[in-house]
MARNUDREN-610438 format. One record per residue: residue in one letter; x, y, z of N, C-alpha, C, CB in turn. Coordinates in steps of 0.05 Angstrom, whole numbers, padded with zeros to 5 digits, always signed. Glycine has a CB too. Layout:
BEGIN
aXYZXYZXYZXYZ/...
This chain:
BEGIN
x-00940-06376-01142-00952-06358-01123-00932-06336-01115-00962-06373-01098/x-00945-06310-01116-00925-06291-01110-00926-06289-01074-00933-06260-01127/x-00896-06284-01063-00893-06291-01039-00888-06250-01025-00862-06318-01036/x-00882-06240-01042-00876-06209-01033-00898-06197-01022-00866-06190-01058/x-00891-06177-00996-00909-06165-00985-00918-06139-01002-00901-06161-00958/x-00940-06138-01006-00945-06109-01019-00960-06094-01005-00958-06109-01043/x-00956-06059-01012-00976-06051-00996-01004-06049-01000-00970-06032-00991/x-01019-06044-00983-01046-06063-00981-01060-06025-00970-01046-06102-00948/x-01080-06029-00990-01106-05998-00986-01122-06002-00964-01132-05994-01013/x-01123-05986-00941-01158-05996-00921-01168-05973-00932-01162-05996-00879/x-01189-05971-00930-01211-05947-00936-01226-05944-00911-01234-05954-00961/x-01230-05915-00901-01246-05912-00877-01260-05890-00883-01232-05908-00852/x-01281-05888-00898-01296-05868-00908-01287-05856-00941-01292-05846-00887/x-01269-05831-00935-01261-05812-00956-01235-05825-00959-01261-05779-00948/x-01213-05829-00937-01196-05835-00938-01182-05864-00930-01191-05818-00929/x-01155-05858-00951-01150-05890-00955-01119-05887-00941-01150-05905-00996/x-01112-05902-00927-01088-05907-00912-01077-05928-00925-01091-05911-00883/x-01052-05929-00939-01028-05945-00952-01010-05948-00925-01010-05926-00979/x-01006-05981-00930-00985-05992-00912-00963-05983-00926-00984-06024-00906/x-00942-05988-00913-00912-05980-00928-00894-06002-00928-00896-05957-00913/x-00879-06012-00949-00866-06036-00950-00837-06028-00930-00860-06045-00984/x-00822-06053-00925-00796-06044-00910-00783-06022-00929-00774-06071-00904/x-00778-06033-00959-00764-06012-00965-00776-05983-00968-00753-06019-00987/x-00793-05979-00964-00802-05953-00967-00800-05938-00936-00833-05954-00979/x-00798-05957-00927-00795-05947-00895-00767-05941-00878-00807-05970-00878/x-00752-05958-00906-00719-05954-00902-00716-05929-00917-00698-05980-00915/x-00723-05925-00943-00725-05892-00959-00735-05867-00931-00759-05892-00991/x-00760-05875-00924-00770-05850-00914-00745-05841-00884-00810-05857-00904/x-00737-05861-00872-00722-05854-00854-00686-05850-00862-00730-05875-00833/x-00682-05866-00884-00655-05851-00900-00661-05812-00897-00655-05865-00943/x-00675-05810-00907-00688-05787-00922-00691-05768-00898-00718-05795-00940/x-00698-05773-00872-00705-05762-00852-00680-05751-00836-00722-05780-00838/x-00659-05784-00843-00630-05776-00823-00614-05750-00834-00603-05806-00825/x-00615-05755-00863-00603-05735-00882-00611-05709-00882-00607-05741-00907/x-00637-05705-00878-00649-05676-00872-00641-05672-00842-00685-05675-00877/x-00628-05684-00815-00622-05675-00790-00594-05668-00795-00628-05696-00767/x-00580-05687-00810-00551-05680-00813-00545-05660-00822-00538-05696-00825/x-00561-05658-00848-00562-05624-00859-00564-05596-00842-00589-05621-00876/x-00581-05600-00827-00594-05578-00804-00568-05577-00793-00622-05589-00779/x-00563-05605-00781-00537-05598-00755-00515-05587-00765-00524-05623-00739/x-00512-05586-00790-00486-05577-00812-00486-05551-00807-00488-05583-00847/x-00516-05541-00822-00519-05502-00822-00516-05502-00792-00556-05482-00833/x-00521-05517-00772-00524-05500-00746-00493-05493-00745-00538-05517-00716/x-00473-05510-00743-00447-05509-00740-00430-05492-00749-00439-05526-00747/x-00442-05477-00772-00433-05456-00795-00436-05426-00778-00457-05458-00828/x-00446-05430-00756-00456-05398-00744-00428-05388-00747-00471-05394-00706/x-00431-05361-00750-00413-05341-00748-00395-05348-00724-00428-05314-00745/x-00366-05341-00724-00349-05348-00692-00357-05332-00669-00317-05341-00693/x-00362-05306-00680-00375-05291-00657-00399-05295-00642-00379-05271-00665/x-00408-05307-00654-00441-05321-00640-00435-05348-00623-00466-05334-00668/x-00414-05357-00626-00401-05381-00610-00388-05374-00584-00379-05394-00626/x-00367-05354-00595-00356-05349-00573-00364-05331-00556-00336-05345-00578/x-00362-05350-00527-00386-05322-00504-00368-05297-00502-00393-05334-00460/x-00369-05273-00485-00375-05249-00488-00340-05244-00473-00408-05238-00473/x-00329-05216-00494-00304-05204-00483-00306-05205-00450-00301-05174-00494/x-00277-05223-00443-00273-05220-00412-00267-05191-00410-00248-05239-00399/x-00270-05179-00397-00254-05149-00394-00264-05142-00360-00268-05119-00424/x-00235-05136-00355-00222-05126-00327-00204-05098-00333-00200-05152-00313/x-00221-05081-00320-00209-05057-00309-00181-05057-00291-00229-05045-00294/x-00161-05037-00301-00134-05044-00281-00129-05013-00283-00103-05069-00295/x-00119-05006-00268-00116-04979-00254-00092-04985-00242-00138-04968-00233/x-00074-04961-00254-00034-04959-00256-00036-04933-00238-00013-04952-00296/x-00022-04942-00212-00018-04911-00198+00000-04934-00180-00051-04887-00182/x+00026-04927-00185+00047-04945-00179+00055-04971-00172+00053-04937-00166/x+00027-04987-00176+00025-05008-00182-00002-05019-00192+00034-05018-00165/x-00003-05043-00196-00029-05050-00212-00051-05052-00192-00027-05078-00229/x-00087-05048-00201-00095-05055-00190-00117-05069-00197-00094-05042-00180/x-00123-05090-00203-00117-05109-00189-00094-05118-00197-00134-05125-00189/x-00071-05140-00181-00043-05149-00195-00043-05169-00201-00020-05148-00182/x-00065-05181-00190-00083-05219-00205-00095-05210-00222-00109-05242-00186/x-00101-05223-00243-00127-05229-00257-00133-05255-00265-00130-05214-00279/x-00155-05265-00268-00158-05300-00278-00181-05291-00299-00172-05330-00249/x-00167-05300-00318-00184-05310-00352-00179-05330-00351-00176-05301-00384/x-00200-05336-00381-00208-05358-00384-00193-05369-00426-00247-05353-00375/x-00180-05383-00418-00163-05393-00443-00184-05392-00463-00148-05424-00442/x-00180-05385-00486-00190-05383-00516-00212-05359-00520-00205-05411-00525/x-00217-05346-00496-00239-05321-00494-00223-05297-00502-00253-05315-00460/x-00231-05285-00516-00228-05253-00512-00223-05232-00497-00241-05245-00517/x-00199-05229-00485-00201-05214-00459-00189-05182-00471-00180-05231-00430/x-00204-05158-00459-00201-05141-00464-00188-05117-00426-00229-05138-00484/x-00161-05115-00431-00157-05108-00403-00152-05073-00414-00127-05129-00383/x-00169-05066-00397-00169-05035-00393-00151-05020-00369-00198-05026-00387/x-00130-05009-00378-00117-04998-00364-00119-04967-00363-00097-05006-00368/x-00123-04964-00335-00122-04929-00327-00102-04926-00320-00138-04916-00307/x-00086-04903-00326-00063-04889-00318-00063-04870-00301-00053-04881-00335/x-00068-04869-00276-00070-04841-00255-00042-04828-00268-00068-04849-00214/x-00023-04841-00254+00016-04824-00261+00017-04823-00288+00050-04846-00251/x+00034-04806-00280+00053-04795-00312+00080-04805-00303+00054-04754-00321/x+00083-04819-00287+00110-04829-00284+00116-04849-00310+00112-04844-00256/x+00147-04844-00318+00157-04857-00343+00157-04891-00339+00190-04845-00348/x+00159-04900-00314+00158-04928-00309+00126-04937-00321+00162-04932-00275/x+00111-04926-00309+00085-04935-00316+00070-04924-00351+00068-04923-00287/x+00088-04918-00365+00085-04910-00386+00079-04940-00414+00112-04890-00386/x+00085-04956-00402+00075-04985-00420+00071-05008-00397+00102-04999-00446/x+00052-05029-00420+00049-05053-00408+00066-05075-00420+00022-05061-00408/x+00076-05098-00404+00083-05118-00427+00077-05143-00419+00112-05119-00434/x+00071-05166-00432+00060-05188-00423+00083-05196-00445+00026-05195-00424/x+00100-05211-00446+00123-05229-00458+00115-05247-00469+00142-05239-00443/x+00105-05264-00455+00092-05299-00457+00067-05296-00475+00079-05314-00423/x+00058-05275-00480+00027-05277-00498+00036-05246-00523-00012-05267-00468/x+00070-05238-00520+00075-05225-00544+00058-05192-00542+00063-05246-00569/x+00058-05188-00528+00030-05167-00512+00051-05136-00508+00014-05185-00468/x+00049-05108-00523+00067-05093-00509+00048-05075-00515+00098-05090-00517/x+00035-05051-00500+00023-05031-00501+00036-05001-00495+00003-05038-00486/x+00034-04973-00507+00037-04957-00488+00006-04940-00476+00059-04937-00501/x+00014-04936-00448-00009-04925-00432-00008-04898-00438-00009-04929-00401/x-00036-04878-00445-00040-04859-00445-00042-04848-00414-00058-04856-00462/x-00038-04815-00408-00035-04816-00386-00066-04808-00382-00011-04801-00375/x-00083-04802-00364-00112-04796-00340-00133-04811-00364-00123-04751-00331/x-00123-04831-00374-00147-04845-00398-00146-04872-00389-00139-04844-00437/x-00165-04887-00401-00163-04913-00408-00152-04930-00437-00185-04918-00404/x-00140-04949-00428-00120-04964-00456-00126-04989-00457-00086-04964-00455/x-00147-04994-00479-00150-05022-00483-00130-05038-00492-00167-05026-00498/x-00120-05061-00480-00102-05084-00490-00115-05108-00491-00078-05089-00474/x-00120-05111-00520-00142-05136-00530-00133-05157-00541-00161-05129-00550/x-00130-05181-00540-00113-05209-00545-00131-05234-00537-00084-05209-00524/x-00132-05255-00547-00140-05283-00540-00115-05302-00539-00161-05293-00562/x-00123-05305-00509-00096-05316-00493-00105-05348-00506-00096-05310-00448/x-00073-05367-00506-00084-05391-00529-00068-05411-00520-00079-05386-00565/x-00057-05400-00490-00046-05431-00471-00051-05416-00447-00008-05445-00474/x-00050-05443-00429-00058-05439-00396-00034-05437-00379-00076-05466-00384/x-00045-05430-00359-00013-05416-00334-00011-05395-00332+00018-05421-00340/x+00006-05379-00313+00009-05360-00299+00032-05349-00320+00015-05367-00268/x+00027-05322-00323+00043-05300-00335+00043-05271-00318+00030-05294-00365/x+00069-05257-00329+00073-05238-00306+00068-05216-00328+00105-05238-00286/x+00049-05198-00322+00056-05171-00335+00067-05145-00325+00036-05165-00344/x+00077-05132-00337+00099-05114-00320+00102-05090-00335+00129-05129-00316/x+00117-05064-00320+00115-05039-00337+00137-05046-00360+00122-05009-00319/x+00140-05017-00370+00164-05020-00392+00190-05030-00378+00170-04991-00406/x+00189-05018-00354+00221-05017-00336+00229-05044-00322+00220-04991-00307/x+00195-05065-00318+00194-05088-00315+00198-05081-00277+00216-05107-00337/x+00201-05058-00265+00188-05048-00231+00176-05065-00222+00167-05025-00227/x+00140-05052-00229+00116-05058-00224+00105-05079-00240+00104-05038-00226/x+00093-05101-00229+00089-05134-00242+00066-05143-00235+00109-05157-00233/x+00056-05153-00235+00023-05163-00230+00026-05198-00253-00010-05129-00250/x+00001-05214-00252-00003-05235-00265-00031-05240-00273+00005-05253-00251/x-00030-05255-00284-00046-05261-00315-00045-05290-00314-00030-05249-00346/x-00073-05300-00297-00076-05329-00297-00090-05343-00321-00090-05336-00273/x-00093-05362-00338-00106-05363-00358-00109-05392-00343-00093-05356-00389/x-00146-05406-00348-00147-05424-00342-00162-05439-00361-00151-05423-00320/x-00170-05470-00355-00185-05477-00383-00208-05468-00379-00188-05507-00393/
């Protein structure tokens, strides 16, 4: 006597509904996990720019000192700091951030983008060329 379950036909009119043995039921859901894992793979592949949320950027305005002389970013973001130069004074003629490798020179009655992704946390001082005028640069997680 054969002891194996097989699958078994009902008929309900036109159509016939097949039971499904375990192993076919272990195939169809193998088969199912593999097609989610796949999906979650391409999702992961997005472009970096579609990941990472949107350039921090803070306006700073140089007229003998910074304004604002805080700023708080956010570690691994994109921060884009725009500096206005009212003076033509030679002090205020660059920026430097040391700790993040950062040296700009300021145009004078314009704006000067200084664009970087800050890539450790803590307080940094940025300062003119002459190292005067100083302000900070909080990076947090």
């Amino acid at each position: 006597m054969d002891t194996r379950v097989r699958p078994y036909t009902v008929k309900y009119g036109h159509v016939e509904i097949h039971s499904m043995t375990h192993p076919m039921r272990f195939s169809v859901a193998l088969f199912l996990s593999l097609l989610v894992m796949l999906f979650a793979r391409c999702a992961n592949k997005a472009p970096q720019a579609t990941r990472n949320p949107a350039v921090q950027e803070i306006k700073v305005t140089v007229k003998g000192e910074y304004s604002p002389d805080r700023i708080v970013v956010k570690k691994g973001r994109p921060v884009r700091l725009s500096f206005y130069r009212e003076d033509d004074s030679e002090c205020s003629a660059q920026v430097v951030i040391p700790d993040l490798k950062v040296k700009q020179d300021l145009a004078v009655k314009q704006e000067t983008a200084v664009e970087f992704v800050p890539d450790k946390e803590g307080e940094f001082t940025f300062a003119c060329g002459m190292d005067m005028m100083k302000g900070k640069l909080v990076v947090e997680p």
